[in-house]
Backbone as CSV, one residue per row, in Angstrom:
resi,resn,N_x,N_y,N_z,CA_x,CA_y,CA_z,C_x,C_y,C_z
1,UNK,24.220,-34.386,26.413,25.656,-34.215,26.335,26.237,-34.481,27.716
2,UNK,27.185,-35.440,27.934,28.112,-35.646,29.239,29.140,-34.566,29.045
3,UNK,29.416,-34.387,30.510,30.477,-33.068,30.645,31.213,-33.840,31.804
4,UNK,32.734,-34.133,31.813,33.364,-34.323,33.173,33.524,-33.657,33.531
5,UNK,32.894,-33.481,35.225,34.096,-32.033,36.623,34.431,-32.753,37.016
6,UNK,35.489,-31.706,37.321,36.582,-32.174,38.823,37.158,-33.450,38.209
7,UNK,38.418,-33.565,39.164,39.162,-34.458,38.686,39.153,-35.478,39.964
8,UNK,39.915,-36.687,39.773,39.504,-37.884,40.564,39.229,-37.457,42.666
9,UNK,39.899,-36.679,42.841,40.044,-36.230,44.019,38.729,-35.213,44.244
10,UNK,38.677,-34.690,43.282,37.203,-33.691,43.529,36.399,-34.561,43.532
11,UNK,35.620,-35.456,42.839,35.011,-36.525,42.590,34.726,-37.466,43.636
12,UNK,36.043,-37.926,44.371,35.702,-38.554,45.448,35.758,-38.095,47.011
13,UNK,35.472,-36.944,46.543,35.360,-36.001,47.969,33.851,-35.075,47.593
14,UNK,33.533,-35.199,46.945,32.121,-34.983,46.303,31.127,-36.321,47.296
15,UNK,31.760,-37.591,46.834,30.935,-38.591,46.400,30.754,-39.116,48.775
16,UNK,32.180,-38.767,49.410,32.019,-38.302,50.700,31.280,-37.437,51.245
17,UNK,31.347,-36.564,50.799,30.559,-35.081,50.873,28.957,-36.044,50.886
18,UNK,28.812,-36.200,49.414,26.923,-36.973,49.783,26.965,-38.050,50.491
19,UNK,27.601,-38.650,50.816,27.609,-40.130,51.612,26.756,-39.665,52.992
20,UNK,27.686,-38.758,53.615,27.694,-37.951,55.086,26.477,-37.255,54.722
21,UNK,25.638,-36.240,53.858,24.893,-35.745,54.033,23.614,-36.030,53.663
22,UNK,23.936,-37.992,52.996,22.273,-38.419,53.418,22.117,-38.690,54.625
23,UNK,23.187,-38.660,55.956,22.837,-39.005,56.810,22.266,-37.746,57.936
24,UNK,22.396,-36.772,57.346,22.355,-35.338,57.471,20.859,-35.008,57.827
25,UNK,19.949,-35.157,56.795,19.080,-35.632,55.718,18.099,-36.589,57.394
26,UNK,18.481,-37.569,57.496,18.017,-38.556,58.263,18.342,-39.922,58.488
27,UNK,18.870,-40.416,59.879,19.778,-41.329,60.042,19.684,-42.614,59.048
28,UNK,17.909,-42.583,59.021,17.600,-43.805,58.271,18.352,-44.127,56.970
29,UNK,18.653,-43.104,56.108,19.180,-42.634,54.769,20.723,-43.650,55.125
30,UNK,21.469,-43.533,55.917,22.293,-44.677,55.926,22.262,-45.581,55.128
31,UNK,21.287,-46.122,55.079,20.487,-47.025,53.810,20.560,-46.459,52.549
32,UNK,21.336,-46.925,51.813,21.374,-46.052,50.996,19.649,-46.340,49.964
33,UNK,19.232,-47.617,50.138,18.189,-47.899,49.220,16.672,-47.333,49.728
34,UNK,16.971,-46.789,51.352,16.244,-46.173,51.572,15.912,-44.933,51.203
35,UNK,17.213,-44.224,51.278,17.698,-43.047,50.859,17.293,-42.679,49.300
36,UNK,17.529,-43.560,48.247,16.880,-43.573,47.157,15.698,-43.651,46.595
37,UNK,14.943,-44.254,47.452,13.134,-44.594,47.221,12.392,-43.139,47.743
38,UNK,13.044,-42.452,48.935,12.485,-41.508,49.470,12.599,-40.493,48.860
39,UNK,13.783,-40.076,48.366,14.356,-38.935,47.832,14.416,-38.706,46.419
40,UNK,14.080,-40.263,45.567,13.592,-40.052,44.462,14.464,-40.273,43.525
41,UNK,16.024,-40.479,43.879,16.796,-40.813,43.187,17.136,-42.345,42.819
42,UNK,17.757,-42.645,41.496,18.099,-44.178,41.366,18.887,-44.761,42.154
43,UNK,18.924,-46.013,43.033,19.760,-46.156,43.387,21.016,-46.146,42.590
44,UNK,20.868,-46.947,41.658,22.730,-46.975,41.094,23.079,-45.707,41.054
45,UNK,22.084,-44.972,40.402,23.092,-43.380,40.277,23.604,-42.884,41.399
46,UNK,22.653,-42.838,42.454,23.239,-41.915,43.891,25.071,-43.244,44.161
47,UNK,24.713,-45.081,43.850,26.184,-45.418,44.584,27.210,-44.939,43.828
48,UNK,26.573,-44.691,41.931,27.732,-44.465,41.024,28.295,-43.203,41.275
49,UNK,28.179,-42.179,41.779,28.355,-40.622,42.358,29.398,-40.939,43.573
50,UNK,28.517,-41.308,44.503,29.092,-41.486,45.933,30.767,-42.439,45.801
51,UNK,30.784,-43.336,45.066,31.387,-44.504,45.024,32.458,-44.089,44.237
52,UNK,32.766,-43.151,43.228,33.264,-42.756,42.158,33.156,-43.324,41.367
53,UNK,32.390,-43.948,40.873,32.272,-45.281,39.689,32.039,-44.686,38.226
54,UNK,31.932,-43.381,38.261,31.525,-42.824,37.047,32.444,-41.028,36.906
55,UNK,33.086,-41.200,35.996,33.667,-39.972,35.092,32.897,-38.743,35.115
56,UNK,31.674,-39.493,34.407,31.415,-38.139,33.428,29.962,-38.078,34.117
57,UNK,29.250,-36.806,34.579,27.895,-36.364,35.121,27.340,-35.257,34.286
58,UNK,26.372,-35.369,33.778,25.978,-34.638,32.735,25.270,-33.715,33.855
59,UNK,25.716,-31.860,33.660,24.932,-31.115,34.509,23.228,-30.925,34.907
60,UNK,23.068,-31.918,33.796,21.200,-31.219,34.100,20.665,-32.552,35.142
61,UNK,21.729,-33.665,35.411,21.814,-34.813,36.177,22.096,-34.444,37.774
62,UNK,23.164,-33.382,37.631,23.406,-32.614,38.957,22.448,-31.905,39.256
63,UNK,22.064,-31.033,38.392,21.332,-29.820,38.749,19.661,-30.410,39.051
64,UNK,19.140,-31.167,38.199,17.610,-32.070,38.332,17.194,-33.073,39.211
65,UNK,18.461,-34.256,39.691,18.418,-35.205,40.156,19.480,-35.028,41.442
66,UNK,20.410,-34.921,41.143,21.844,-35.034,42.197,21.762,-33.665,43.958
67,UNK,21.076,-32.626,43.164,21.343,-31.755,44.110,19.890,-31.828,44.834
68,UNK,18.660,-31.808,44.381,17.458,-31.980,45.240,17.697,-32.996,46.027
69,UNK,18.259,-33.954,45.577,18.253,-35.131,46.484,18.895,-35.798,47.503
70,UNK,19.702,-35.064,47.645,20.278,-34.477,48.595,20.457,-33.114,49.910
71,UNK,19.581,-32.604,49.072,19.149,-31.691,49.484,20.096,-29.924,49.742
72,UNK,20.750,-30.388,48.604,22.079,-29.027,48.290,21.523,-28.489,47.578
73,UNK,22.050,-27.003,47.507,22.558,-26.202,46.224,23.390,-27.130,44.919
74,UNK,22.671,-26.628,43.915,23.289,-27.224,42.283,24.598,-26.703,42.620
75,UNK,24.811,-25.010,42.634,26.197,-24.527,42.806,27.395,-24.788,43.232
76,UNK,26.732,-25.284,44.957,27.867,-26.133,46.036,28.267,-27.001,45.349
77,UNK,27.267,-28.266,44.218,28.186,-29.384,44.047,29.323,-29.186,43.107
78,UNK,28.684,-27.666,41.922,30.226,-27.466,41.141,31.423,-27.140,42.197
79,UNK,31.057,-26.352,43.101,32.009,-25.592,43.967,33.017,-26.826,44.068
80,UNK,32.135,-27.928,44.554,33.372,-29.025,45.178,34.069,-29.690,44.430
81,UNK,33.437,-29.479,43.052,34.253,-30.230,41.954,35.337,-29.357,41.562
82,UNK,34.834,-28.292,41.328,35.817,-27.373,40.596,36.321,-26.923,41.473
83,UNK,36.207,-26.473,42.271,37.200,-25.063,43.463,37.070,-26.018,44.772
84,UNK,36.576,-27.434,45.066,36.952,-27.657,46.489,36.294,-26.606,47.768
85,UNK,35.241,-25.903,47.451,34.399,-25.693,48.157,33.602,-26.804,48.970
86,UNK,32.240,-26.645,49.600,31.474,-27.108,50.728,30.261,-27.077,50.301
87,UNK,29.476,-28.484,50.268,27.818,-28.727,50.173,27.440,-27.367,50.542
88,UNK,26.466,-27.021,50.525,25.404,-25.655,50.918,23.923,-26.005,50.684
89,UNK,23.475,-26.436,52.085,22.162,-26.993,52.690,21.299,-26.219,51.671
90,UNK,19.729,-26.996,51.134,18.640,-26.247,50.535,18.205,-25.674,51.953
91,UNK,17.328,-24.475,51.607,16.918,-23.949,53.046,15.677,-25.216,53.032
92,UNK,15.229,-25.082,54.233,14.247,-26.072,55.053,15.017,-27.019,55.168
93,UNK,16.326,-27.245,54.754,16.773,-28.890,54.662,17.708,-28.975,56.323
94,UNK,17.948,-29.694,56.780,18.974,-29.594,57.752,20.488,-29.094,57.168
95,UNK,20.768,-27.993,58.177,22.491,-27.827,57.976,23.455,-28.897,57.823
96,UNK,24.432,-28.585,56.360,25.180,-29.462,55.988,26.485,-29.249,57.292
97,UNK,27.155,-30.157,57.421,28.353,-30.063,58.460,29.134,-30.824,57.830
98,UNK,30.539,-30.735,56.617,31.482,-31.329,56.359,32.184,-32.679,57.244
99,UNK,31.875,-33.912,57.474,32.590,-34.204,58.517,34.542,-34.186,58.473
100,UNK,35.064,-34.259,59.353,35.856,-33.872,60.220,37.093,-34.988,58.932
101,UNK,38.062,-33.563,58.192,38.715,-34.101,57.472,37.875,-33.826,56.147
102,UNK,36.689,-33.505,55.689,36.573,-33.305,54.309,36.071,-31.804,54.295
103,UNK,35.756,-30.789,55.524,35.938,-29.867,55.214,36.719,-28.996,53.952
104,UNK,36.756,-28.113,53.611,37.373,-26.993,52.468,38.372,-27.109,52.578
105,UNK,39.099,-27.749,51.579,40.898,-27.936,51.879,41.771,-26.525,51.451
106,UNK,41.117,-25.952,50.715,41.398,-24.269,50.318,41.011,-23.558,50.559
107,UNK,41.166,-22.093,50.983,40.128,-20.810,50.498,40.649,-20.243,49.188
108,UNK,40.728,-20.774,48.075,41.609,-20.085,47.188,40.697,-19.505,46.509
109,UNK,40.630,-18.024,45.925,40.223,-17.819,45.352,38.924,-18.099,44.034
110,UNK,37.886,-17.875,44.245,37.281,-18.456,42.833,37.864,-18.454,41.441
111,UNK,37.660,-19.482,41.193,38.194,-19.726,39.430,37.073,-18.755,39.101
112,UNK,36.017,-18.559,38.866,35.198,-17.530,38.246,35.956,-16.425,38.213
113,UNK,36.204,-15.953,39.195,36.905,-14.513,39.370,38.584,-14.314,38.956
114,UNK,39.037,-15.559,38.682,39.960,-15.326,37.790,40.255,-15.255,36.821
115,UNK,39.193,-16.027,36.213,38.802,-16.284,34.722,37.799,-14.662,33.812
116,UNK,37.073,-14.617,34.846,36.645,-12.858,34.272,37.712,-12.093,33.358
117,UNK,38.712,-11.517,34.200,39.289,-11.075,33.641,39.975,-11.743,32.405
118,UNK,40.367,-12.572,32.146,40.873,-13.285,30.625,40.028,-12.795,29.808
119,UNK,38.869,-13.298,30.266,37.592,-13.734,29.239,37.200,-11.988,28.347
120,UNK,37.853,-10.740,29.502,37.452,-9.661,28.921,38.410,-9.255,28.232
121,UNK,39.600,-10.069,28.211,40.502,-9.506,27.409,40.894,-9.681,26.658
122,UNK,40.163,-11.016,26.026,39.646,-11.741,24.719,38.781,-10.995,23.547
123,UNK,37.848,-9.991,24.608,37.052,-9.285,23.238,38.285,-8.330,22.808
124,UNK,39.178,-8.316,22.897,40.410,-6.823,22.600,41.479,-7.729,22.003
125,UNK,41.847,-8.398,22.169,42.296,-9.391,21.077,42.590,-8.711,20.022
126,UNK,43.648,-8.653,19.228,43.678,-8.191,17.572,43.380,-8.856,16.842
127,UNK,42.173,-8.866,16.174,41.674,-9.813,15.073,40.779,-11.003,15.542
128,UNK,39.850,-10.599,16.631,39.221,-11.313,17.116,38.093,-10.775,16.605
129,UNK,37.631,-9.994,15.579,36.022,-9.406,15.214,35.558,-10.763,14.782
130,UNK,36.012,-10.806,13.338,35.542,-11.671,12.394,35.203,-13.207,13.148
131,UNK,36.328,-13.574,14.129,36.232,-15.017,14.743,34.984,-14.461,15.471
132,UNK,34.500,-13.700,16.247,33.411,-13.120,16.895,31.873,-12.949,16.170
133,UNK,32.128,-12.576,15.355,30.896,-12.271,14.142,30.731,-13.607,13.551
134,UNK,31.444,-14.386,12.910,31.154,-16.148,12.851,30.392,-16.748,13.798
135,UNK,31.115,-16.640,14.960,30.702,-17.567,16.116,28.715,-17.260,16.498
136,UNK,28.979,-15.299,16.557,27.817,-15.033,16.819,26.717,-15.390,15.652
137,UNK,26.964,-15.221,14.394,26.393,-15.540,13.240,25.498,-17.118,13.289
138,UNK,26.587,-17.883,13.947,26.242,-19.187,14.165,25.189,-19.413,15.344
139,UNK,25.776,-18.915,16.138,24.979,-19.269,17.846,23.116,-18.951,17.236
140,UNK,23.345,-17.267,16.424,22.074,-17.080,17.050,21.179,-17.399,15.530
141,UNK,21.629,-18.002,14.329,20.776,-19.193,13.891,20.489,-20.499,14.061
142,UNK,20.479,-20.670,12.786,20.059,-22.965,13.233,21.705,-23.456,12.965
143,UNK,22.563,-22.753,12.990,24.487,-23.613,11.750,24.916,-23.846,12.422
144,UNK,24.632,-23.707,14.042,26.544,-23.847,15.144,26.123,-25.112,15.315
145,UNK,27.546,-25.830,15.309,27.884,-27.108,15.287,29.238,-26.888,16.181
146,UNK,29.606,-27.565,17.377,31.095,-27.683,17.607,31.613,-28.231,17.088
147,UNK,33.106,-27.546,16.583,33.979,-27.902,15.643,34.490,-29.252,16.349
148,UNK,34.825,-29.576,17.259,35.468,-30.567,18.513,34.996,-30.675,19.600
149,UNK,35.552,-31.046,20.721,35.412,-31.414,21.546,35.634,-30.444,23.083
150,UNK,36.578,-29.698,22.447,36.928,-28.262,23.393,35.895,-27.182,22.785
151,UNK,35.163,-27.095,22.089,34.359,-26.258,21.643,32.861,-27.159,22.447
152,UNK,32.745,-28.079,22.721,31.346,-28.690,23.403,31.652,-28.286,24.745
153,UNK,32.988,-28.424,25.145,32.840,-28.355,26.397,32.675,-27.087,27.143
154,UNK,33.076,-26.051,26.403,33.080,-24.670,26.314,31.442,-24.304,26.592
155,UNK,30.870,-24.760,25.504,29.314,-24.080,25.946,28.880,-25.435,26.608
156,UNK,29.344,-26.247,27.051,28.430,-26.950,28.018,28.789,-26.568,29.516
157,UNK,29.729,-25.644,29.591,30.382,-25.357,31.096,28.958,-24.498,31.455
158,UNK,28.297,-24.876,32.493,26.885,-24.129,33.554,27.094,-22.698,33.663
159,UNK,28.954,-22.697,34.722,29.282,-21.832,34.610,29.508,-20.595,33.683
160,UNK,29.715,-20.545,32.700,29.832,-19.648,31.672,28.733,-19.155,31.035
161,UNK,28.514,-17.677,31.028,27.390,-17.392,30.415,27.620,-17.237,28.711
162,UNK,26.285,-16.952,28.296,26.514,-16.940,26.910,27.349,-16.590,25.850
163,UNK,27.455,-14.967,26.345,28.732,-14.467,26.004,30.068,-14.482,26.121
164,UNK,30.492,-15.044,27.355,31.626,-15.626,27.463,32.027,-16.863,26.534
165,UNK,31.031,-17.916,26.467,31.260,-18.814,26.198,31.393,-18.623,24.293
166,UNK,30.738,-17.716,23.726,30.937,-17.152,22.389,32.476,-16.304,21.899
167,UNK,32.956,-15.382,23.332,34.178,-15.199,23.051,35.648,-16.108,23.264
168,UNK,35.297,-17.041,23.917,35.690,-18.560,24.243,36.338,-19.260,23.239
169,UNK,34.960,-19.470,22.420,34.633,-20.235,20.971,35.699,-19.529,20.172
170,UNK,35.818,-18.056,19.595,35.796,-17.470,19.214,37.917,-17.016,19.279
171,UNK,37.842,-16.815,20.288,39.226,-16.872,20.252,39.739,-18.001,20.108
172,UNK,39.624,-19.425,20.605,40.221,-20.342,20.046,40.071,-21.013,19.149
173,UNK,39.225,-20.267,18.092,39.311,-20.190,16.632,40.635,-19.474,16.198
174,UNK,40.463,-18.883,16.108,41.947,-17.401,16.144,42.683,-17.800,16.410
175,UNK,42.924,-18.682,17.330,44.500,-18.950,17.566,44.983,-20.247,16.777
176,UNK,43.291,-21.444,16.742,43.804,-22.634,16.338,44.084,-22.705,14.562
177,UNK,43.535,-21.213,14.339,43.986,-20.471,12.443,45.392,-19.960,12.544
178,UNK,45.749,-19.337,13.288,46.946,-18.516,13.454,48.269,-20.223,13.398
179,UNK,47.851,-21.292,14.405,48.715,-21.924,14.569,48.680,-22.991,13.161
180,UNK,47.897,-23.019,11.973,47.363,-23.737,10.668,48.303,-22.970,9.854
181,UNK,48.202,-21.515,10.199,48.753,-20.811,8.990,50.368,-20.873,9.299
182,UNK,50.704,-20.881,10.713,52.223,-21.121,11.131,52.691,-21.827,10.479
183,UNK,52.077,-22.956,10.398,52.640,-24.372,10.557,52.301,-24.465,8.701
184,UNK,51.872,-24.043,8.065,51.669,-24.419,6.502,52.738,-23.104,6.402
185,UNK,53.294,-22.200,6.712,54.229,-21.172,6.102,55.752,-21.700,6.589
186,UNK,55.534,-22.781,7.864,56.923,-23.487,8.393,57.527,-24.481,6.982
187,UNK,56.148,-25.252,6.801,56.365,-26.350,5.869,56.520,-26.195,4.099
188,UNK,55.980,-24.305,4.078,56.120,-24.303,2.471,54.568,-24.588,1.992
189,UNK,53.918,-24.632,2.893,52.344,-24.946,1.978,51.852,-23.777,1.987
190,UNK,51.988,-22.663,2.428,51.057,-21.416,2.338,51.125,-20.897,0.897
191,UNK,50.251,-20.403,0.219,49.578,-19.953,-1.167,50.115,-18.529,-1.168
192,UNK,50.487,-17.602,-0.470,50.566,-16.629,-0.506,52.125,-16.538,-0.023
């Protein structure tokens, strides 16, 4: 499954971010084809990253290929996609150093930590059991299927743990019923 982060600006301050820290890494890495044979990565993939040439990075691409090879934290590279955070060196690796101008353009707050709270105030919801008991019904046999496309992306977010990502599902069930039944009682189609 492909998942897009970050939007064009995260992306190409990502793709800076690794440029600078194969050289981090070792001058030779400049090269980028050097840089690829050593470190194990494809070339096209490391220019399609660096270069912005590509949308969509499927996380187990970041997390398996993208961040060893470079020699980051998996985490740092969401950080920079999503929140505009900073590479974060593997230990033994040499210290990452932002160069001058792509440093952290924010300290804003984590989206994690803003999002917590929603996410708990979703299980309290009125009439969120049943959308809850479905969802869970589903997850933990063989039936869940995402309904769409905002439902894939939901449990494909790294970030989100299980349960979040079930009350997620789950409320925007609830709402996308609530806005079916609106809209058929606006038009005269509701049965009842």
């Amino acid at each position: 499954m492909t998942v897009m982060h970050g939007d064009y600006q995260a992306r190409k301050r990502l793709g800076q971010l690794l440029q600078a820290r194969r050289e981090e890494l070792d001058p030779r890495y400049h090269v980028r084809k050097v840089f690829a044979a050593e470190r194990g990565i494809h070339l096209r993939k490391a220019a399609d990253i660096e270069n912005v040439w590509r949308e969509d990075i499927p996380p187990q691409t970041l997390r398996e290929e993208v961040a060893p090879a470079y020699g980051v934290t998996y985490e740092s590279v969401l950080d920079v996609l999503d929140e505009d955070g900073d590479l974060v060196a593997l230990p033994g690796t040499p210290p990452h150093r932002p160069p001058r101008g792509l440093s952290r353009r924010k300290p804003a707050a984590s989206q994690r930590k803003r999002m917590l709270p929603i996410i708990a105030s979703i299980n309290d919801a009125p009439g969120i059991g049943p959308y809850r008991d479905a969802v869970d019904t589903e997850r933990d046999g063989d039936s869940w299927e995402a309904r769409d496309e905002d439902e894939m992306r939901i449990f494909a977010d790294p970030k989100l743990t299980e349960d979040e990502k079930r009350s997620l599902t789950a409320y925007r069930r609830m709402e996308w019923d609530k806005a079916v039944r609106s809209s058929q009682q606006n038009t005269g189609l509701s049965s009842g």
